[in-house]
C-alpha positions as CSV (number, residue, x, y, z in Angstrom):
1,X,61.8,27.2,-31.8
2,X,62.3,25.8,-35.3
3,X,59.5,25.4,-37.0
4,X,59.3,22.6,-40.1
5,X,57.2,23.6,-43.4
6,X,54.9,21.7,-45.0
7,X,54.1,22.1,-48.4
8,X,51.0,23.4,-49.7
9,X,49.4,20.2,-51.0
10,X,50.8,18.0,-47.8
11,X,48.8,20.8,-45.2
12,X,45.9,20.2,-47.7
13,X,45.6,16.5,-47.2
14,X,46.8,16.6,-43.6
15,X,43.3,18.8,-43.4
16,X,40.8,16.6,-45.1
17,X,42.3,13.7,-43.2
18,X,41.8,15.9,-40.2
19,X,38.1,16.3,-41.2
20,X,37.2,13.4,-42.5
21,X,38.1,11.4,-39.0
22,X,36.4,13.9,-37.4
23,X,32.8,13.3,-39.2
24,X,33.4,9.5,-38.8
25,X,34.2,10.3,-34.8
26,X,31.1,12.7,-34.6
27,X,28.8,10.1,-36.4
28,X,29.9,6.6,-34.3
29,X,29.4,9.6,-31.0
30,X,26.1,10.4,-32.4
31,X,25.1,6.9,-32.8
32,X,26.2,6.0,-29.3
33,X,24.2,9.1,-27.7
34,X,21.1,7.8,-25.4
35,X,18.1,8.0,-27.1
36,X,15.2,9.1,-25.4
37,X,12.3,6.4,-24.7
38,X,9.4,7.3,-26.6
39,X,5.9,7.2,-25.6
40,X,2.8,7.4,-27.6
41,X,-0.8,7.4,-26.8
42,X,-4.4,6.2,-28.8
43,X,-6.7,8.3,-26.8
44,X,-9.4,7.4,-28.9
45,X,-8.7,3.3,-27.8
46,X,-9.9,2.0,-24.5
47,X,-8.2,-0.8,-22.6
48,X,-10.4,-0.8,-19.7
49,X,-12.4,1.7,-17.8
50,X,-10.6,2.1,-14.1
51,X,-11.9,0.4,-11.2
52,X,-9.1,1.2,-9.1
53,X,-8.9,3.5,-5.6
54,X,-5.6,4.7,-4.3
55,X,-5.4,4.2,-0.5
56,X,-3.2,3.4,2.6
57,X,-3.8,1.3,5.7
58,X,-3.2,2.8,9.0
59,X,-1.8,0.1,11.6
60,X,-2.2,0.9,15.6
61,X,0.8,1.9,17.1
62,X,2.1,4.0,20.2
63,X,3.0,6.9,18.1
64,X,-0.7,7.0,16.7
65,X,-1.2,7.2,20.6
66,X,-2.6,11.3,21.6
67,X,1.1,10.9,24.1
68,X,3.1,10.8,20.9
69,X,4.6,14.0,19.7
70,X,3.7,12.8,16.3
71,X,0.1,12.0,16.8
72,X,-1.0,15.4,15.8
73,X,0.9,15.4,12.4
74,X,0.1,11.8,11.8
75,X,-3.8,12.6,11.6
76,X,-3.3,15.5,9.9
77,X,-1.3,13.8,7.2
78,X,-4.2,11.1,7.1
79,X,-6.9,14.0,6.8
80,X,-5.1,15.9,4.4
81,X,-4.3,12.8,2.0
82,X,-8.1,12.8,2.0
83,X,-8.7,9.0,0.8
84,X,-11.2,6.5,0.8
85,X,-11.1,3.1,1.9
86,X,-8.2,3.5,4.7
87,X,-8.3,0.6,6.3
88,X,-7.4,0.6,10.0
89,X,-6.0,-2.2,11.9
90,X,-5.7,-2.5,15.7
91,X,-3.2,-5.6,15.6
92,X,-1.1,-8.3,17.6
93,X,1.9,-6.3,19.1
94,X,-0.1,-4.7,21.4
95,X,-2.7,-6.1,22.9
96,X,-3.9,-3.7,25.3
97,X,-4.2,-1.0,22.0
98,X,-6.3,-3.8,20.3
99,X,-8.3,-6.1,22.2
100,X,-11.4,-5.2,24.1
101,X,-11.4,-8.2,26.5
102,X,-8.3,-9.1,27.6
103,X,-9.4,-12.0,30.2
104,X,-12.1,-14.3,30.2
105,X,-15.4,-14.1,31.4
106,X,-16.6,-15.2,34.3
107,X,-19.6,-16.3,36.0
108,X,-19.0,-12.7,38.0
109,X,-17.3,-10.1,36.2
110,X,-16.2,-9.0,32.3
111,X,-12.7,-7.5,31.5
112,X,-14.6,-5.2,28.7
113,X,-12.2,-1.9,28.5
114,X,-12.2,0.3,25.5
115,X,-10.3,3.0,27.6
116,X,-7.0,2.6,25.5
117,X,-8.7,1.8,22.4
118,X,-11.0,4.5,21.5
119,X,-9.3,7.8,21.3
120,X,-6.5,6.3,18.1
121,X,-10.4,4.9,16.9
122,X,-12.1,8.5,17.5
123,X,-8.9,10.4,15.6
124,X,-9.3,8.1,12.5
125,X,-12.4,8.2,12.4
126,X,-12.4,11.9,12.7
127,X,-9.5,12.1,10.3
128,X,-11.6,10.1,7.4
129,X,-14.9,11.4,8.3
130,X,-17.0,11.8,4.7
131,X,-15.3,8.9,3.2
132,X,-16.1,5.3,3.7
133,X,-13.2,3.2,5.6
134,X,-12.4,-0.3,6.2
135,X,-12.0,-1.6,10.1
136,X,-10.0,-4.8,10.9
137,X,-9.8,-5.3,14.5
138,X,-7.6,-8.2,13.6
139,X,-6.3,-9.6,16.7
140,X,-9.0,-12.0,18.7
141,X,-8.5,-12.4,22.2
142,X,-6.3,-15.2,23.2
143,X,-9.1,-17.1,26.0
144,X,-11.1,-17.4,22.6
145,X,-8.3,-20.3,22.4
146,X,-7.2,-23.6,23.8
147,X,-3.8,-23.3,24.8
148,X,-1.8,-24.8,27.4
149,X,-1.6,-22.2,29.7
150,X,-3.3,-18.9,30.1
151,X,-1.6,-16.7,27.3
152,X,-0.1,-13.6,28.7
153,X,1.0,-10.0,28.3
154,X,2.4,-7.2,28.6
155,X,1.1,-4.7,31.2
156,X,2.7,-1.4,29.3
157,X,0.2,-0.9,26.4
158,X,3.4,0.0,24.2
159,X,5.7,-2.4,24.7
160,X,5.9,-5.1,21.5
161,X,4.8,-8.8,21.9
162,X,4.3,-11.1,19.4
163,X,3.2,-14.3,21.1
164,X,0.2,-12.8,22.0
165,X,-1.6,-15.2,19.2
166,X,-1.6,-18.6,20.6
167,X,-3.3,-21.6,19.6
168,X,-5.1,-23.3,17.0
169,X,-8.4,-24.6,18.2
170,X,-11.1,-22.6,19.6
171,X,-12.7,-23.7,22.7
172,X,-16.0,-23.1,21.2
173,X,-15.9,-25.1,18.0
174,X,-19.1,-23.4,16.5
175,X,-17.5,-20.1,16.6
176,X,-20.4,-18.4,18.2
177,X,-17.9,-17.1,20.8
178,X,-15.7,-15.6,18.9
179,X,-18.9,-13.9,16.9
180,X,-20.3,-12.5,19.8
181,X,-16.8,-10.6,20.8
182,X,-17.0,-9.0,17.5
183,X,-20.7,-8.4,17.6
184,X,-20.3,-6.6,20.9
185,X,-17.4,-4.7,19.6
186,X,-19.2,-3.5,16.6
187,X,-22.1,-2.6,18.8
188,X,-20.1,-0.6,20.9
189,X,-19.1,1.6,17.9
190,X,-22.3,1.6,16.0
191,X,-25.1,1.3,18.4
192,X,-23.8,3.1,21.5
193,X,-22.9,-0.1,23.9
194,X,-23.8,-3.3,24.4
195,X,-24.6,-6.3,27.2
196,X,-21.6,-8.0,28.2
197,X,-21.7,-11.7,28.9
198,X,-23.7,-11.5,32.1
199,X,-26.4,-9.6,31.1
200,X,-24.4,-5.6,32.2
201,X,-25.3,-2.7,30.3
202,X,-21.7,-0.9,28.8
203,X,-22.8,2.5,27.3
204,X,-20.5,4.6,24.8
205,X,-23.0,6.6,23.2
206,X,-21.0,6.5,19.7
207,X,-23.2,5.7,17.0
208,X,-20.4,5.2,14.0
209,X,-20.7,4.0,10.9
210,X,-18.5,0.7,9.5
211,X,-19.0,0.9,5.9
212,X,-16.6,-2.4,5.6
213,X,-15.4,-4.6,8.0
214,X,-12.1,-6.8,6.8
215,X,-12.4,-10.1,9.2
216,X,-8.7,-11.2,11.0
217,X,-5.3,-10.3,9.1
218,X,-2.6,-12.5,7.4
219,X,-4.8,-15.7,8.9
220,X,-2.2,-17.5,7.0
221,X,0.4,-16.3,9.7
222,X,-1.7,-16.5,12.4
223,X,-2.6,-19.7,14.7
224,X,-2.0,-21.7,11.7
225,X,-5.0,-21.5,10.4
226,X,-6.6,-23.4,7.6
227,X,-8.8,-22.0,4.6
228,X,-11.6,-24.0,6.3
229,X,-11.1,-22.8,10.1
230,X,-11.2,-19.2,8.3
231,X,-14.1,-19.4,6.6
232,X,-16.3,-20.8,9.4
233,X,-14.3,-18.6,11.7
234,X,-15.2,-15.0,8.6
235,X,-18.9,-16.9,8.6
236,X,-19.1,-16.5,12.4
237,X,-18.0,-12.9,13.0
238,X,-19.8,-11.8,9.4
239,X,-23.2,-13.1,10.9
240,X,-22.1,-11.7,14.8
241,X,-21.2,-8.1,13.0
242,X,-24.3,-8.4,10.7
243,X,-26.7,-8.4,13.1
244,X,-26.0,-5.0,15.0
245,X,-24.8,-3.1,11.8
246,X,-26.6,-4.7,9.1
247,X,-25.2,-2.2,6.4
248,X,-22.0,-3.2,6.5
249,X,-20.2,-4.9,4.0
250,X,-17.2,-7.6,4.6
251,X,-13.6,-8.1,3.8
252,X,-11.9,-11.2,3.9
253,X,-8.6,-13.4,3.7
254,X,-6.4,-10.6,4.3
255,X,-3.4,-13.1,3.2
256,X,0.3,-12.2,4.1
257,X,1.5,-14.6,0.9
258,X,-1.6,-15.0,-1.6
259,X,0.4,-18.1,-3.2
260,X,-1.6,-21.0,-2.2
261,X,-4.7,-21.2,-5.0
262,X,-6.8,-23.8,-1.9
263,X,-7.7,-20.1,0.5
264,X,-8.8,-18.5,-2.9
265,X,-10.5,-21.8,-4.2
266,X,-12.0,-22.9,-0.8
267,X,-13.1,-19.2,0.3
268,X,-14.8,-18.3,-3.1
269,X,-16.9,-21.0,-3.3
270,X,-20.2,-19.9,-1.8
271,X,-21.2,-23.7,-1.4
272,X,-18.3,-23.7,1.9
273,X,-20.3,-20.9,3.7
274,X,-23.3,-20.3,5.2
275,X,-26.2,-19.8,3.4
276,X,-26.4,-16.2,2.4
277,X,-23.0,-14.9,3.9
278,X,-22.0,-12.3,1.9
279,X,-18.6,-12.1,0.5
280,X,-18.1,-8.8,-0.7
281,X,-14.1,-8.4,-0.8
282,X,-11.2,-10.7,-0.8
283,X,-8.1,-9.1,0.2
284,X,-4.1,-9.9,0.3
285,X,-0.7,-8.2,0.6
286,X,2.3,-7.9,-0.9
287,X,5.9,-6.6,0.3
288,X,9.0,-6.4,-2.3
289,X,12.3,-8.3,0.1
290,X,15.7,-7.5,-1.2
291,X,18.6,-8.7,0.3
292,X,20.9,-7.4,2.7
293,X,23.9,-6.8,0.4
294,X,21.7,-5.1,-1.8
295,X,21.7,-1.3,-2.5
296,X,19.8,1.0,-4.4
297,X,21.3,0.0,-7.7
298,X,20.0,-3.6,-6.9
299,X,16.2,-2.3,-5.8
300,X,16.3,-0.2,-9.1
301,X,15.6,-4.4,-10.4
302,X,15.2,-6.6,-7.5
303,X,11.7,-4.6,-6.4
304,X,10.0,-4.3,-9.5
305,X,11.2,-8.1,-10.4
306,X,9.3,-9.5,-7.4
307,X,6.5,-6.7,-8.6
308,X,6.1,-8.8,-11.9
309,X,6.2,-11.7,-9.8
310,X,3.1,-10.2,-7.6
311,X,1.1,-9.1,-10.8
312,X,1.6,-12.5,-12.2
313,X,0.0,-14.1,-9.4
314,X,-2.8,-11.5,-9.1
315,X,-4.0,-12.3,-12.7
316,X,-3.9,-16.4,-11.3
317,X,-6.2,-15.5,-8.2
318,X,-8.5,-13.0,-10.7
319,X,-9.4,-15.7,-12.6
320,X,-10.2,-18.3,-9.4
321,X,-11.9,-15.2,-8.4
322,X,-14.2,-14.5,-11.5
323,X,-14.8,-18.1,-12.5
324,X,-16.0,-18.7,-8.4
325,X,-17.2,-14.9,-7.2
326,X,-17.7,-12.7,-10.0
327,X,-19.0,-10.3,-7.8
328,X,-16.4,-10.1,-5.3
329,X,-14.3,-7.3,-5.4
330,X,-10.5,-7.2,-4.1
331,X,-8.3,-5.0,-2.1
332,X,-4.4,-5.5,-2.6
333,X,-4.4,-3.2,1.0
334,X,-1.0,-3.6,2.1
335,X,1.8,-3.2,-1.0
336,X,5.0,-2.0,0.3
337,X,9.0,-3.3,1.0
338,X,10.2,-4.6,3.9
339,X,14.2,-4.4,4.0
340,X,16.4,-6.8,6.1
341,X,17.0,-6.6,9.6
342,X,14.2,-3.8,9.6
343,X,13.2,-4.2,13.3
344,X,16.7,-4.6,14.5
345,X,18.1,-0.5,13.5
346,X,18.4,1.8,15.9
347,X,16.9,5.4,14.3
348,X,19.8,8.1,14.2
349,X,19.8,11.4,15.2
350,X,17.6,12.6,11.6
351,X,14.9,10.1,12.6
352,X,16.1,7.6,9.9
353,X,17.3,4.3,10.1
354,X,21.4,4.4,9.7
355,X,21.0,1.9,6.9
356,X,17.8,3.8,5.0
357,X,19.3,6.3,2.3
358,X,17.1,8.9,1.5
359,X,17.0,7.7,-1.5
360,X,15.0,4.3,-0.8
361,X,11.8,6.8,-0.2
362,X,11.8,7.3,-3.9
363,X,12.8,3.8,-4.5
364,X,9.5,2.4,-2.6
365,X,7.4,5.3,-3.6
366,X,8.3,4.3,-7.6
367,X,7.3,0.7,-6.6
368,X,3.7,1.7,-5.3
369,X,2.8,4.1,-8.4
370,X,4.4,0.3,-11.1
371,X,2.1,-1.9,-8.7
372,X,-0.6,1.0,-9.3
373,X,-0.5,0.5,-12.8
374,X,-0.3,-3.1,-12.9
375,X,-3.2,-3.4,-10.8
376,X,-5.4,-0.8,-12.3
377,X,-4.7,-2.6,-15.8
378,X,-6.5,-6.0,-14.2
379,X,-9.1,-4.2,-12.5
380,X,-8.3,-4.4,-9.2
381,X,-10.6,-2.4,-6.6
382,X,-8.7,-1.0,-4.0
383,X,-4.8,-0.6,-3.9
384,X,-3.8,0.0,-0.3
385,X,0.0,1.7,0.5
386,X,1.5,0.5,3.9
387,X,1.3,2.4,6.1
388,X,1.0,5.8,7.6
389,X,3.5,5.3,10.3
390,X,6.2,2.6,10.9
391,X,9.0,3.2,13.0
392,X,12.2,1.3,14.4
393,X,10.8,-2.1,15.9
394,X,7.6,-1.7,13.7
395,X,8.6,-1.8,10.4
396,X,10.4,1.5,10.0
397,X,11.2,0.8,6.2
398,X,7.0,0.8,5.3
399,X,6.3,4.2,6.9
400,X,5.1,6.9,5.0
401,X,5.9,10.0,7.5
402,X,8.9,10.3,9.7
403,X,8.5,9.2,13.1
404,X,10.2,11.9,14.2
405,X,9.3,14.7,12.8
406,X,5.8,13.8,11.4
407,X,6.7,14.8,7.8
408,X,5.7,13.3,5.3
409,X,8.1,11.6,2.8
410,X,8.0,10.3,-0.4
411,X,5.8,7.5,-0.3
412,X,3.0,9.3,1.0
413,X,4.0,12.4,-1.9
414,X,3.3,9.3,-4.4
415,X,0.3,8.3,-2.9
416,X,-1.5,11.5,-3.2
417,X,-0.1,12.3,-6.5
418,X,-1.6,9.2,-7.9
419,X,-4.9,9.9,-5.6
420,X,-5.5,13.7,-6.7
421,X,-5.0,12.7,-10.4
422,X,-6.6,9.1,-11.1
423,X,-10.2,7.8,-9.9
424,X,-12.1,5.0,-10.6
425,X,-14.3,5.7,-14.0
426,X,-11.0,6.9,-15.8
427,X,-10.7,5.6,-18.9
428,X,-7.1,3.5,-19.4
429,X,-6.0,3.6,-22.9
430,X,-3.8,2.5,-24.7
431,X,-0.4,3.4,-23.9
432,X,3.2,2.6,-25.5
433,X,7.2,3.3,-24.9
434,X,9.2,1.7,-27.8
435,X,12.3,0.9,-25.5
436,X,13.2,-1.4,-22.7
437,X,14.5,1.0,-20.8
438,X,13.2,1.4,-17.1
439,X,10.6,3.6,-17.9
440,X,6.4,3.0,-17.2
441,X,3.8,5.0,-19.4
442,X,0.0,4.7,-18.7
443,X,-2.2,7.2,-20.2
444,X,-5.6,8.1,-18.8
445,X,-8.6,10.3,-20.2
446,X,-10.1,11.4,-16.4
447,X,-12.5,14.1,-16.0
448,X,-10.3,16.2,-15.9
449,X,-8.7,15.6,-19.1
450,X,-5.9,13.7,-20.2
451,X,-3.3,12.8,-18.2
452,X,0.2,10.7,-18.1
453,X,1.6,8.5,-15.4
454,X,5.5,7.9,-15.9
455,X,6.9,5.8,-13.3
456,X,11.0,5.8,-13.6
457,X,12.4,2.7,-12.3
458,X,15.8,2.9,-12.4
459,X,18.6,4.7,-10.0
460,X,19.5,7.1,-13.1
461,X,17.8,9.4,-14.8
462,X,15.5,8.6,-18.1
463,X,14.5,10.7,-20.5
464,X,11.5,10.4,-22.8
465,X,9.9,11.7,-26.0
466,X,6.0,13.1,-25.3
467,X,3.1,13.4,-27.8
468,X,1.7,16.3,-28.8
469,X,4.4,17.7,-26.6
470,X,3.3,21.5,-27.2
471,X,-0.4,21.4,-25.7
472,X,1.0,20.0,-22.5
473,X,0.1,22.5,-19.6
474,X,1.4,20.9,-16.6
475,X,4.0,18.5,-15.3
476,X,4.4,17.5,-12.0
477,X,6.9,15.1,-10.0
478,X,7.8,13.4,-6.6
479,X,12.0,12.7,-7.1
480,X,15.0,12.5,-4.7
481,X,14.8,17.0,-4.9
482,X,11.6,16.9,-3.3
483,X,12.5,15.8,-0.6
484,X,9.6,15.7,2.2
485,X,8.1,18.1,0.2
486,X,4.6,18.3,-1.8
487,X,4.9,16.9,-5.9
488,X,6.6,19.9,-7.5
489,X,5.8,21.4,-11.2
490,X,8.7,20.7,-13.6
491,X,10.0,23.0,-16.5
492,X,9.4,21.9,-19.8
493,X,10.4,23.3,-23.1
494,X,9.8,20.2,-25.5
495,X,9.6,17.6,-26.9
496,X,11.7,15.4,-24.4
497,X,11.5,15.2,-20.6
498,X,14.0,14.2,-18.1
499,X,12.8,11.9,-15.1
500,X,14.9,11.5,-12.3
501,X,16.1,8.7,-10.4
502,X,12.8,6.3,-9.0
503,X,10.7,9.7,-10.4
504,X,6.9,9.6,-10.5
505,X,5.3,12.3,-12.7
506,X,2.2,13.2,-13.7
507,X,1.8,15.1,-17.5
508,X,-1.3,16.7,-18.4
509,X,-2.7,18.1,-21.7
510,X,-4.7,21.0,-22.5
């Protein structure tokens, strides 16, 4: 092959041209090179000293049930997470697994029966023994009500209805009915029995402590009920429960959509109560709702949107709540996502929902540990993760073990990350990443030491720039490779870190 000859001083120029292009190349592909978020910290500034507690709810279900071949590993999840303030809710699905008196008395004879309800109450209680818990027996019997016919239900105990809470109007106006149910209940737990309507002795010989007592659940879902029916129905059941367990403190609200300011501004004002009713807690929920279309790469903005949203309105009802209550102290105890058509999947052979990628574990967990840090800026109390189990026809996408297997996944992983590392009394300071990428910093000097929460919210991997990057002794991480696995320690060699997709890691400093 012929080959043509360039002169010297053409090859020359050819060569500088060469390199010259390739320096202007190598600069525009420097400049367009990621560049790591970076984070810095003023330890010596305070924001706010933490009031916050990391916690879950537990929600009765059949597979809590001692029948379910998941009972055992759900309660030992729960002991192991080793939290305070789970709140436990026997609720409407199932009656028979959360009301004590189905029918209504008569002249003759009670329909008292605790035979279904005690053992799931005896294993949590077990399971959180040493730590103080909240108790919502949410669902009040349906005689309580006037309705047009006798409400019924199902005889299987685990078999779902959701008509079970009928009617608006209680026959007895005054509420004393209703606060005797509780009263009796509560007495039954903490006092070893009660006396039943006509004057019979029940004995259960448990003598429990109820440290706080949430009244009803999501009373703006149920029998339509009005801030003013609530807080004569809350006045009712607080004095009932008072009486037979007079150290308890009280919960109340428990709203499914904390966006109309009249429950906060009507419940708050100690002027629409009895005298001297205590109102230690307000509570209310929140669940992120993406659409069905949507996919990972839409939650990576679609649930921490709606999490703004949620923040937004939690500094509006802080301020009806400190201006009205000072005192009062709130529980946001059920934060979570609910995706569409949840109840309608059928769970494949993996114990997963067909339309639940693994991923979305990370995707929720990431949402919980933002919503931690939102709320523990404004000084909420308690922030509760829902819930330990879930399962197809119960809410499969807000479980935090599989309902198969019993392992734990992600979202519980996050949960006791954030709970092993942050505590109430931590000082929050201030805390700062100088890029809008999807990355959340908050720094915290515990008693421990110092510590860093980075929350990744997007479906692709971050990276960030660390302070004082060499006295950093330990990182560790809940992420897609962890699978159903405990947080794992990540390699670091400095100064920058890579989070992965809808990662939440914890740094820590010498």
């Amino acid at each position: 092959m012929l080959r043509k000859k360039f002169p010297v001083r053409r090859v020359s120029w050819y060569c500088a041209a060469l390199l010259a292009l390739l320096g202007i190349c190598g600069h525009c592909f420097a400049q367009t090179q990621p560049q790591p978020a970076t984070v810095t910290i003023d330890w010596q500034k305070t924001i706010l000293v933490s009031r916050s507690t990391p916690t879950l709810q537990v929600v009765v279900n059949p597979l809590l049930r001692r029948e379910s071949p998941i009972h055992d590993a759900a309660f030992r999840a729960l002991k192991q997470m080793d939290a305070d303030y789970v709140r436990y809710v026997p609720w409407l699905p199932y009656p028979k697994l959360a009301v004590a008196e189905l029918e209504p008395p008569t002249a003759t004879a009670t329909s008292w029966d605790f035979t279904l309800i005690d053992p799931m109450t005896k294993d949590f209680l077990a399971a959180t023994k040493g730590h103080s818990t909240i108790v919502n027996f949410s669902t009040m019997p349906a005689w309580l009500f006037t309705t047009d016919k006798p409400v019924t239900y199902p005889e299987d105990p685990n078999q779902v209805d959701c008509d079970y809470t009928q009617g608006t109007e209680l026959k007895d106006p005054s509420g004393k009915q209703l606060g005797d149910y509780y009263g009796r209940m509560v007495s039954w737990y903490t006092r070893g029995g009660f006396t039943d309507e006509n004057g019979k002795r029940y004995v259960s010989g448990y003598h429990f402590n109820f440290p706080v007592w949430e009244v009803l659940n999501e009373v703006d879902f149920e029998h339509q009920t009005t801030p003013e029916q609530y807080t004569k129905r809350y006045d009712a059941i607080v004095s009932a429960i008072h009486a037979v367990s007079p150290a308890t403190k009280f919960m109340g609200l428990a709203l499914a959509q904390p966006v109309d300011p009249q429950w906060f501004e009507y419940f708050l004002d100690h002027k629409n109560h009895r005298p001297g009713t205590p109102l230690d807690y307000i509570s209310y929920h929140f669940y992120a709702s993406p659409t069905p279309s949507q996919t990972a790469d839409d939650w990576q903005y679609t649930f921490f949107d709606q999490a703004d949203g949620f923040l937004t309105t939690v500094r509006y009802i802080e301020a009806i709540r400190k201006r009205l209550s000072p005192t009062t102290k709130t529980d946001v105890d059920e934060l979570g996502v609910i995706l569409p058509h949840d109840n309608t999947q059928v769970a494949d052979a993996t114990g997963y929902v067909a339309s639940i990628p693994p991923i979305y574990w990370n995707a929720a967990a990431a949402l919980y540990a933002y919503l931690y840090v939102g709320l523990a800026r404004q000084g909420i109390d308690l922030v509760g993760e829902s819930q330990l189990v879930g399962y197809p026809s119960q809410f499969p996408s807000v479980t935090m073990i599989d309902w198969v297997t019993g392992m734990p996944n992600a979202r519980y992983w996050v949960l006791k990350l954030l709970k092993d590392n942050f505590h109430p009394g931590d000082r929050i300071v201030a805390t700062k990443v100088d890029s809008d990428k999807g990355v959340v910093a908050e720094a915290f000097w515990t008693g421990t030491g110092k510590k860093l929460l980075l929350v990744n919210k997007r479906n692709h991997a971050e990276t960030v720039s660390l302070p004082d990057s060499g006295s950093i002794s330990e990182i560790t991480a809940v992420d897609a490779s962890t699978g159903e696995n405990p947080p794992t320690e990540k390699q670091f060699s400095g100064p920058t870190l890579e989070l992965a997709p809808f990662a939440v890691t914890v740094v820590d400093w010498k």
